[in-house]
N, C-alpha and C positions, 0 to 999 in steps of 0.2 A: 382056317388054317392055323395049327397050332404055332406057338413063337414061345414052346416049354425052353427052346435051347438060349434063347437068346434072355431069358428073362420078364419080358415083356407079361405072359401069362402072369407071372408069378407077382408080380408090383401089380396086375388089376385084382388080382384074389387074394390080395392083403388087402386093397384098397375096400374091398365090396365087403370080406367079412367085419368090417369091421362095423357092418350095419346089425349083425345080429339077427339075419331076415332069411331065408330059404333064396336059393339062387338055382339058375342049370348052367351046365356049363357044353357047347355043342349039341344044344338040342334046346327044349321049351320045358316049361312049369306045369302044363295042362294040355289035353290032349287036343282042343280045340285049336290052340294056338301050331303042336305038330301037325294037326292036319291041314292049318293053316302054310306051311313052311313047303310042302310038299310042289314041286316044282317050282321052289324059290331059290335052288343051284345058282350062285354067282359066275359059274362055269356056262350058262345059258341053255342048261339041257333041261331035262323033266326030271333030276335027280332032286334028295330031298335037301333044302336049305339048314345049314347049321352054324347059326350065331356062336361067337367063341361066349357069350354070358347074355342069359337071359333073369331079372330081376324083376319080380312084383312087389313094388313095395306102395302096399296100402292102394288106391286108386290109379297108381303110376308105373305102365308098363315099362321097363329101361329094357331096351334092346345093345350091348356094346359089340365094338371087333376093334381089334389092335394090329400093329405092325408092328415089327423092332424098329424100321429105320422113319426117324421124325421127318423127314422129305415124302413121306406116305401118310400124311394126314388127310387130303382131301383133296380133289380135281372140278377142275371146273369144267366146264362148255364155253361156248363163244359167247353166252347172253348172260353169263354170270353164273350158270343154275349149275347145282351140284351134278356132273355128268355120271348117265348112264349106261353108258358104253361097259358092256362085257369087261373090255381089259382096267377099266378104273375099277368095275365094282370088286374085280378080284385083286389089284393091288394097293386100293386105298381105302385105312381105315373107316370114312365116313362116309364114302359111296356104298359100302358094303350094308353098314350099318343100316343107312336109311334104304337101299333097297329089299332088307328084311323087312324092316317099319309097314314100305310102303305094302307088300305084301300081306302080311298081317292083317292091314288095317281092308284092304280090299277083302280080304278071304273070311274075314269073322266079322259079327255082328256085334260081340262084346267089346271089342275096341276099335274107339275112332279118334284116336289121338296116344302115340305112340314117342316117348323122348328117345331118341337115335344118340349113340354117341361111337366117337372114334376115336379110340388112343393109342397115342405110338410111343414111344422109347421106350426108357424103364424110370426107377425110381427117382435117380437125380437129374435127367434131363428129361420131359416128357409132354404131350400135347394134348389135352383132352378136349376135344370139342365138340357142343351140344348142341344137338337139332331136334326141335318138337315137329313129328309130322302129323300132318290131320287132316280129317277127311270134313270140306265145309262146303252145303249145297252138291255134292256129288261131286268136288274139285279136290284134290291132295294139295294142300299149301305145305313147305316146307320154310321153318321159321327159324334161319340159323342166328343162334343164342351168342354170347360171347364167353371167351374160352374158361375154363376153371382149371386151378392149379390142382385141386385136388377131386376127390369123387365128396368128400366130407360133404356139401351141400345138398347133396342126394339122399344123406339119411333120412330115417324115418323122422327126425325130429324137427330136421329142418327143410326138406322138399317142399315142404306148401309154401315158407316162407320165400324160399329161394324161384320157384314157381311163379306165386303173385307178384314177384317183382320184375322179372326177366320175363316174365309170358305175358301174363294180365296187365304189365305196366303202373302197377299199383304202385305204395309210396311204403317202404322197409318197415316192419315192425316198431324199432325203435324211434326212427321219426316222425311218424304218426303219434307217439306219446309224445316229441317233443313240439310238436305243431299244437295239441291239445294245449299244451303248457302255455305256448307264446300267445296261441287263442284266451287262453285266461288272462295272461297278460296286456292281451287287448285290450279286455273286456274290461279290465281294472282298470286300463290306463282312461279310459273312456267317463266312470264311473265317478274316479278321482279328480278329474275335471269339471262332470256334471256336478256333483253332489260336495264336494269340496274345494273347487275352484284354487287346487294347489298347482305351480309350477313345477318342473321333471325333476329339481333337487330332493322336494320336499316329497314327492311321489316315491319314488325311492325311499326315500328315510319312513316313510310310514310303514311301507311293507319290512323293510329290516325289523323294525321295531315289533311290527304283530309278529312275522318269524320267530324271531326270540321266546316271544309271550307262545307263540303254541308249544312251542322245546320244554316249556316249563310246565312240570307235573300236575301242582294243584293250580293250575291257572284253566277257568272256564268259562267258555264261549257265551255260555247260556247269562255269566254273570254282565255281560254288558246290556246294563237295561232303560241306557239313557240318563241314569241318577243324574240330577242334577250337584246333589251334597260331594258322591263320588262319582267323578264321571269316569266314562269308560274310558280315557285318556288316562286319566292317575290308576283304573285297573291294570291297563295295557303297560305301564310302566314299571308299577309296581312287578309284574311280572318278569320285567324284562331284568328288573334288580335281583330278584330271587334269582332267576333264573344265572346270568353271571357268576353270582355269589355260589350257589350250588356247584357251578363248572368249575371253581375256583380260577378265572378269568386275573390273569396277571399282565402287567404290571397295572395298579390302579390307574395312574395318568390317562391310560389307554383307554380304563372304562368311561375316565371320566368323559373323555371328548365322546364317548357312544350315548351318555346319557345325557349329554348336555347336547347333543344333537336332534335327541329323542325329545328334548322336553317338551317342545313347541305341544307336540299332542295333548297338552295336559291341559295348553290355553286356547287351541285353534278351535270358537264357538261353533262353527259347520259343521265339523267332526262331531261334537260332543251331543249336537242339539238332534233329538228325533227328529226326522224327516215325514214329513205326511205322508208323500206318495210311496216311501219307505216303509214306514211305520216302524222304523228305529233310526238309529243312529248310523250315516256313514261308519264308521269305524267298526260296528257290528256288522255291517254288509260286508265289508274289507275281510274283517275277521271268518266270516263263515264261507266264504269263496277261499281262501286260503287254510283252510284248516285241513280239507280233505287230499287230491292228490297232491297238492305245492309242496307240504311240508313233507309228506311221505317221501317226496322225492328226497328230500336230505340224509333221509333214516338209510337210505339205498348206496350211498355214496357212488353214485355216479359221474362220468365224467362233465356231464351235460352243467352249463354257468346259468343256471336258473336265473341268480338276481342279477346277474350280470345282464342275460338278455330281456329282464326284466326293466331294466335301465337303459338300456338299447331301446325298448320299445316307445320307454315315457320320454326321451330327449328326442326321438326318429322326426316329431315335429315340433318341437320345441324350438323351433330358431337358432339361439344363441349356447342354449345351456349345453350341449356337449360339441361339436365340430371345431369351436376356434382352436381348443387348444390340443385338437389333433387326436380326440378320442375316439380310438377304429377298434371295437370288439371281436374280439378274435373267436373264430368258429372253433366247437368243442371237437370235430377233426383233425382240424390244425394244430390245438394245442396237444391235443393227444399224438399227432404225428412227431411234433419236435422235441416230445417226452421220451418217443422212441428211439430217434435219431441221435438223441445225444445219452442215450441208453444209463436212464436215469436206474438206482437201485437200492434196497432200503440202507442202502449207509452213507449214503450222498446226502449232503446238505444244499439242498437248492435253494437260492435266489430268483425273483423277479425285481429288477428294481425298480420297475416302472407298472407296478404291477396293477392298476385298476382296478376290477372289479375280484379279481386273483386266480382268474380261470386256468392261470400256467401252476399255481400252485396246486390249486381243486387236483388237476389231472397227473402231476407230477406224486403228487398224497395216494391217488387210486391205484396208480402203478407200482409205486413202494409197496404199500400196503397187502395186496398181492401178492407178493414174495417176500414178507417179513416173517420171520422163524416162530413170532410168539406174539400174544399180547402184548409182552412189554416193550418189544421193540415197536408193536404199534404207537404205544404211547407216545414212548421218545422220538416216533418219530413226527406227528402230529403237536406233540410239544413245544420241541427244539431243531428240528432238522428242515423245519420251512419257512423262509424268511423272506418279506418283502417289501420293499418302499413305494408312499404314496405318496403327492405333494398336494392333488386336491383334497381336501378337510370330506367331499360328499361321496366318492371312490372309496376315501380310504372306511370310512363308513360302512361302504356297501361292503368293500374285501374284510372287513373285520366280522360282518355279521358272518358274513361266508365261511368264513373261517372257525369261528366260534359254534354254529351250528354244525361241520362236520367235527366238532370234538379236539380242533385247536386251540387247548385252554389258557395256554400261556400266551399265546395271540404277537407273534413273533415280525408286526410288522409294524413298521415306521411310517409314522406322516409325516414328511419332508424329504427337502429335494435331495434328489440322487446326489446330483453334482456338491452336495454340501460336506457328503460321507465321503470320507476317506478309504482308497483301496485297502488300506493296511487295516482299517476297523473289519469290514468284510473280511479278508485274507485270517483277521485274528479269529473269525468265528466258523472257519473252516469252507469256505464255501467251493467248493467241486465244482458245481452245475450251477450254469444259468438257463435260465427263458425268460426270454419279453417280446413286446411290442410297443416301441417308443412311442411315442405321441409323433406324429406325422404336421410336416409342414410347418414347425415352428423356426429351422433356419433360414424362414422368407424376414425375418426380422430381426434375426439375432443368429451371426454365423458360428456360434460359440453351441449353436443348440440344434444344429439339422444332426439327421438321424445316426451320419457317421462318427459325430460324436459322442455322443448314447454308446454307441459299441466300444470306443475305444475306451471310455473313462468304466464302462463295464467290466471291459477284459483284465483291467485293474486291482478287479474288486476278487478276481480266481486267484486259488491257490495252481501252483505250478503243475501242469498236466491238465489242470480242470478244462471242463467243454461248455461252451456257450454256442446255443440256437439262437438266432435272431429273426422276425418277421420285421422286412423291410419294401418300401416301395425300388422297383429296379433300378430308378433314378439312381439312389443309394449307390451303389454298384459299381456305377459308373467315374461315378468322382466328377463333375460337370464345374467345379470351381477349386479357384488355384487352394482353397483350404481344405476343401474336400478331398483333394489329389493329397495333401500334405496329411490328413488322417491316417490316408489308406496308406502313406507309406511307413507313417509312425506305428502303424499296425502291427506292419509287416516285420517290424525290427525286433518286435516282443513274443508277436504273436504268430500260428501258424494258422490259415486259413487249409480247412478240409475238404469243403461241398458246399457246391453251391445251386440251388433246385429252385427253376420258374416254376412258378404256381398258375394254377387256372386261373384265367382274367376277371371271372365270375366270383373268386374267392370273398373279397370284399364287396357283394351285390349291392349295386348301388350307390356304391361311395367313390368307384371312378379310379380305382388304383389298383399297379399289376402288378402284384406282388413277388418276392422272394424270400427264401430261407436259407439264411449264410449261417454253417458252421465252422468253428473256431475250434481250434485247442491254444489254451492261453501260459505264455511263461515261457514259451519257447519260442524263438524265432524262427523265422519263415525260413527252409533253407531252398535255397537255388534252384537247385533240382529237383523239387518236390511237383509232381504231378496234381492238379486239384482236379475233382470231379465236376463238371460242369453238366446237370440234367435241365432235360425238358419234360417236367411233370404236370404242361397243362391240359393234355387227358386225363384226370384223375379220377374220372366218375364219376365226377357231381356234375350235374348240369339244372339251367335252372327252369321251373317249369310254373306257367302263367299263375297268377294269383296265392301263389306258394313260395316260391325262392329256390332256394339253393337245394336240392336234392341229392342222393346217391341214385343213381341209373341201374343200380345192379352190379357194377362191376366193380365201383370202390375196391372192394376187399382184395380184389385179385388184382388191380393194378398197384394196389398199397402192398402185397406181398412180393409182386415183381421191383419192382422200385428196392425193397431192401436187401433183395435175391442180387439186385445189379449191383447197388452199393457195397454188399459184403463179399461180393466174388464168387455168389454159390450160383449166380447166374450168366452166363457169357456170350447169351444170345440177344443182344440187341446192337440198332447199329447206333452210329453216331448222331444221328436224328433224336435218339433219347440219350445219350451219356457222351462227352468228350471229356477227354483227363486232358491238360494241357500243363503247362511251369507258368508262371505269371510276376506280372513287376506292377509295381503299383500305378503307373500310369493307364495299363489295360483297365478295361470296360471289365468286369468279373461275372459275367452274362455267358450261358450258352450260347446265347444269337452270337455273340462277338466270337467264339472261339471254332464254332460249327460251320463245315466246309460240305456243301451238299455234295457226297462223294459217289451218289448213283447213277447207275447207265442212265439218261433220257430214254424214255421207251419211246414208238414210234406216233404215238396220241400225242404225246409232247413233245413232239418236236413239229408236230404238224400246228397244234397250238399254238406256239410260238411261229412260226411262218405267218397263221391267220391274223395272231399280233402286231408283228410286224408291217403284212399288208393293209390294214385297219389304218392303224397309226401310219402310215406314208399315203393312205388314202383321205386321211383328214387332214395332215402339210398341204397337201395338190389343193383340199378343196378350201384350205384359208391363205390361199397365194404363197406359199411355202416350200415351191416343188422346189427350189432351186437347190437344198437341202442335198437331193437325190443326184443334184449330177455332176457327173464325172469332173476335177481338176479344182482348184482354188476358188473356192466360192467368199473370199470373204472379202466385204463392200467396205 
């Protein structure tokens, strides 16, 4: 049925040309497929079936139908299944859809696997949702997919991708390069152990340093040959000087602590000495497993913290060397999310002040960078517009290589403690945007130093208007002691708190903490009646899957695009379950859990639920001598 009046057509035939692909619109692409259609009338006669858009694109038949009204997306049955009943297939998008499919795929022999889809509204409110149907062992399986915002992932360019992830259950293009990486990083970290028997400090520090040495031109792999007179330690340094010196690397101070960090390599005998079962040198092995995809990855500017999870991997069983003082690496998701959140752009001056290995910078550089007018403002911005403080000596290490390797020549970051800088020096150098992630668990001993402190002495550091992201555990939030409560209101007196979004529990895999993202606008006080956004964003996508971690499931992109469709107002269909706006005082919890009223009908499963509850529980009182609980009038002894 056409929906020309309503619009509807007309938002799917934007959406579809914009693949560049042959389409039909009320009918089929080939004649096998109309003969296929012929008593497939949604009206249940022997009339002939006509899809409002038929699509081949490349191996992938798309069969669509739409509604205008988004309450006509799809109907069920009583057992779940997408119903067949005559009256859904003719008034719901995706009944309709997949009763073409299944037609199709019965009636021809060229297709046995058919994607259905059903779309309703129009351009700014609308539902699209994908069902694979298929023909397996002589059975129709229907495989309903999760929803897309737009038809975009059906093009030709990216279909297979979007396919092997949502059908096949495979692992996203992009993080399969990034698991290769961590896999190298294993393999190094493994290597580094066997064959040079270094600790996670100095693990790190080696690869920084061969890094370097590959950035540098006439620096050659082949030249490490074990010398004894020049060992491949003083090559690998040498290189690392040139190479500096070439980027014109400022302030020297700076390079100094990088070479004076570096130099160990120049005397550590393991490194330097061939190895028999090698037949060279550690440092040569190091050096040629790093040469090939590790360093390309820098040339890409990506968002992904190669040395950062490179560092992550060599402390993961180190004991001591990273966890006491609350070092949690933050996933290149994450940082890229609170890049967007706090809608970084190239004429902001971002800070990390707490920045580690600088994975808030890396991804806050990618985003500028992107929308900078010119070269030159790349420069400047890579220059002087990223700023950030270290206090570990072997971090700041790592974020300098990091940094110097994406083309930050001037190397714009500080080793020393936050708390030593003065807001007004910040304030003097213009800073706009913050992102961090404090070091966790350090106010178990010092209350001068839990996480809510970090934020306040940060918001300090903004100029007036400026916006700070923070990654914090939810404790935080809460304020749980009389100085914490006393933060959160010293906050509020300067600052305004804007949103505040639970993250998935899995965020920090492994390390046992449930994270938040509280953002700020700094220099202004909180006023009264200011509504803040409280979300629930621990469906995010990722979930985590055996012997791998943290994954996207397919759907990331589209709940990360619903998430800022809600935050920016372009979206108004969710309920209170994902977003509550409420006014708040500093003694409240700053939690969605705290502000969040489950405000839906009980349907009759839960409420029978709850009965079986109750009966359970008053059936285990009776059986541990407890019935007296249950009866009628003053029971208390």
């Amino acid at each position: 049925m056409k929906n020309e009046i309503t619009g509807t057509d007309q938002f799917v035939r934007r959406e579809i040309e914009k693949f560049g692909i042959p389409y039909s619109e009320q009918g089929a692409l080939n004649p096998e497929i109309n003969k296929a259609l012929k008593g497939a009338s949604k009206q249940g006669g022997k009339g002939i079936g006509k899809p409002e858009f038929v699509i081949q694109n490349g191996d992938y038949l798309i069969v669509i139908e739409d509604k205008k009204n988004n309450d006509k997306l799809v109907k069920y049955d009583e057992k779940g299944q997408i119903d067949k009943e005559i009256s859904s297939l003719k008034n719901y998008a995706v009944n309709g859809a997949v009763h073409y499919a299944n037609h199709i795929i019965e009636k021809t022999s060229s297709f046995d696997e058919i994607i259905a889809i059903g779309i309703t509204g129009d351009e700014e409110y609308h539902n699209i949702q994908p069902v694979v149907v298929s023909k397996e062992e002589g059975k129709i399986i229907e495989n309903i997919l999760p929803k897309l915002s737009s038809l975009d992932k059906l093009n030709p360019d990216s279909i297979n991708e979007w396919y092997s992830v949502n059908v096949l259950k495979e692992i996203p293009k992009d993080q399969k390069r990034i698991f290769e990486l961590q896999n190298i990083a294993k393999e190094i970290h493994e290597d580094l152990r066997n064959y040079a028997s270094l600790e996670g400090e100095n693990k790190a520090t080696v690869i920084s340093a061969i890094l370097l040495a590959l950035s540098e031109p006439t620096f050659k792999t082949s030249d490490l040959i074990g010398d004894s007179f020049k060992k491949d330690g003083d090559r690998i340094l040498e290189a690392v000087k040139t190479y500096i010196n070439r980027q014109g690397v400022m302030p020297q101070t700076k390079t100094a602590i990088l070479i004076n960090k570096f130099s160990f390599l120049t005397t550590n005998v393991r490194l330097n000495e061939i190895n028999k079962t090698l037949g060279m040198t550690p440092l040569r092995l190091f050096t040629d497993k790093l040469s090939g995809k590790v360093i390309d990855h820098f040339k890409e500017n990506t968002n992904y913290d190669i040395l950062g999870n490179f560092y992550g991997e060599f402390v993961k069983y180190g004991g001591s060397d990273g966890n006491p003082l609350g070092i949690v690496l933050t996933p290149h998701h994450i940082t890229s999310l609170m890049t967007d959140l706090i809608g970084v752009i190239p004429n902001d001056y971002v800070l990390d002040p707490a920045c580690g290995s600088g994975a808030f910078l890396i991804s806050a550089m990618n985003r500028m960078l992107k929308t900078a007018k010119d070269e030159a403002q790349k420069k400047h911005i890579k220059q002087h517009q990223l700023l950030g403080i270290e206090m570990q000596e072997k971090m700041f290490t790592v974020a300098t290589t990091n940094m110097i390797l994406r083309g930050d020549g001037k190397s714009n970051l500080q080793h020393a403690d936050m708390f030593t800088i003065t807001g007004e020096e910040m304030r003097q150098k213009k800073v706009n945007k913050i992102l961090f992630n404090p070091p966790y668990s350090q106010g178990k001993t010092d209350k001068t130093l839990t996480e809510i402190s970090f934020i306040n002495h940060a918001l300090d550091m903004l100029i007036i208007g400026g916006k700070l992201a923070v990654i914090i555990p939810q404790s935080t939030m809460v304020g749980k002691t009389k100085e914490e409560k006393e933060y959160k209101k010293k906050i509020l007196e300067k600052n305004t708190l804007e949103l505040v979004i639970t993250l998935n529990k899995d965020t920090f895999y492994g390390v046992g903490t449930n994270p938040v993202i509280a953002v700020f606008e700094g220099g202004k006080p909180h006023p009264v009646n200011k509504k803040v956004k409280f979300i629930n964003f621990e469906d995010d996508g990722f979930v985590i899957r055996k012997h791998i971690g943290l994954v996207d499931d397919g759907t990331a992109d589209e709940k990360r695009k619903f998430l800022f469709d809600v935050i920016n107002g372009d979206n108004e269909d969710y309920t209170t379950k994902f977003m509550v706006k409420s006014t708040i005082h500093a003694e409240d919890e700053w939690l969605h859990s705290f502000f969040y009223f489950n405000d839906e009908i009980p349907s009759e499963s839960d409420f029978e639920k709850t009965i079986a509850d109750y009966l359970t529980f008053q059936f285990d009182m009776y059986a541990h001598g407890r019935g007296y609980l249950f009866e009628e009038g003053d029971n208390e002894k």
